[in-house]
C-alpha positions as CSV (number, residue, x, y, z in Angstrom):
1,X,150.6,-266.6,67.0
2,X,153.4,-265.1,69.4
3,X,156.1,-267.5,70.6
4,X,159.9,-267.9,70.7
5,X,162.5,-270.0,70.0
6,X,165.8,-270.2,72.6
7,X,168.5,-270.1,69.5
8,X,169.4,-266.8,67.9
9,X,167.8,-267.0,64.0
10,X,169.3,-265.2,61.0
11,X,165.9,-264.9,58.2
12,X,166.3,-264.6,54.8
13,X,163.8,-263.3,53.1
14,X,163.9,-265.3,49.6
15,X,160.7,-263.9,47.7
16,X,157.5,-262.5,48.9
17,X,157.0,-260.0,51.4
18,X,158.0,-261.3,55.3
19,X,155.7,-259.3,57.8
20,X,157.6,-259.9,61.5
21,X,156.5,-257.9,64.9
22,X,157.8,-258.5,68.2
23,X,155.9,-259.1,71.3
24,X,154.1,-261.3,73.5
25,X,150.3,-260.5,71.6
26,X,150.1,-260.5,68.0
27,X,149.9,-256.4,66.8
28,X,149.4,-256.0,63.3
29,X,150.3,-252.5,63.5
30,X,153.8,-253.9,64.8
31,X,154.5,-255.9,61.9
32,X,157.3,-254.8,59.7
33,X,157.6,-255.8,56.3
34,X,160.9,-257.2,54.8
35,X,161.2,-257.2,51.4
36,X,163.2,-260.1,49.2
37,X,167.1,-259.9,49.8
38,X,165.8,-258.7,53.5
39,X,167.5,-259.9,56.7
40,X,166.3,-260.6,59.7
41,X,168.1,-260.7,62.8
42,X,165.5,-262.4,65.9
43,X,167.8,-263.0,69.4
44,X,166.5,-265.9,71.0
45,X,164.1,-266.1,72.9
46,X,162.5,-263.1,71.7
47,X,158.7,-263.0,71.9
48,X,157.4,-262.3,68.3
49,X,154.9,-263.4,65.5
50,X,155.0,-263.2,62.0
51,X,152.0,-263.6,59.2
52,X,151.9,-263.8,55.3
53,X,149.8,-260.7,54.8
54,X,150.1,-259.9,51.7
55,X,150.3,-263.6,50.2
56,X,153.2,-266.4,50.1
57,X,156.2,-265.8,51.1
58,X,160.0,-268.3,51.3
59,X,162.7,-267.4,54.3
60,X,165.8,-269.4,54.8
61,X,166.1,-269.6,58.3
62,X,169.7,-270.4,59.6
63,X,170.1,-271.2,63.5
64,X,172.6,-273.4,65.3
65,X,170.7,-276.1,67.0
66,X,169.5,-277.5,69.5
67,X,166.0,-275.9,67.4
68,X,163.1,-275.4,70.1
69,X,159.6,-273.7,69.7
70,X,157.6,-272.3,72.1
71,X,153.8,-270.7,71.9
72,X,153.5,-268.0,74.4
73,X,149.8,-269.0,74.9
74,X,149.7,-273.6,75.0
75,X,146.2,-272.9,73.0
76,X,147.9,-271.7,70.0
77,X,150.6,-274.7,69.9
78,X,148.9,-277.0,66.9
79,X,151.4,-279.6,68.1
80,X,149.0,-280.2,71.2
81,X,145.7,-281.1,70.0
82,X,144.8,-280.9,74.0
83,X,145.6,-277.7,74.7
């Protein structure tokens, strides 16, 4: 589901196919698919979403921390069984 994270992240896209769209609401007609060897460049705190469509898929993800995460909508967070 759509959320963002406040560090810049540098994905690379290991095996599989790695669908990423940007946005607030989760578009599968925005989703761009990157391909093994692919890399991804997300700014932080950019509103996007990403899904395994077309089965499993590995990314490296390299950010400097402090790492955050944060669900656009609090309903979709699975870290808050309350929400």
């Amino acid at each position: 589901m759509p959320h963002s994270h406040p560090e810049d992240r540098l994905y690379t896209v290991i095996s599989g196919v790695f669908y990423i769209g940007l946005g607030e609401r989760f578009d599968a007609e925005k989703l761009m698919a990157y391909p093994p060897g692919a890399v991804v460049v997300l700014p932080g705190n950019t509103p996007h979403f990403h899904w395994a469509k077309s089965g499993e898929y590995v990314t490296q993800v390299t950010a400097m921390g402090p790492l955050g995460l944060h669900y656009l909508d609090a309903r979709d967070d699975p870290r808050d069984a309350d929400a």
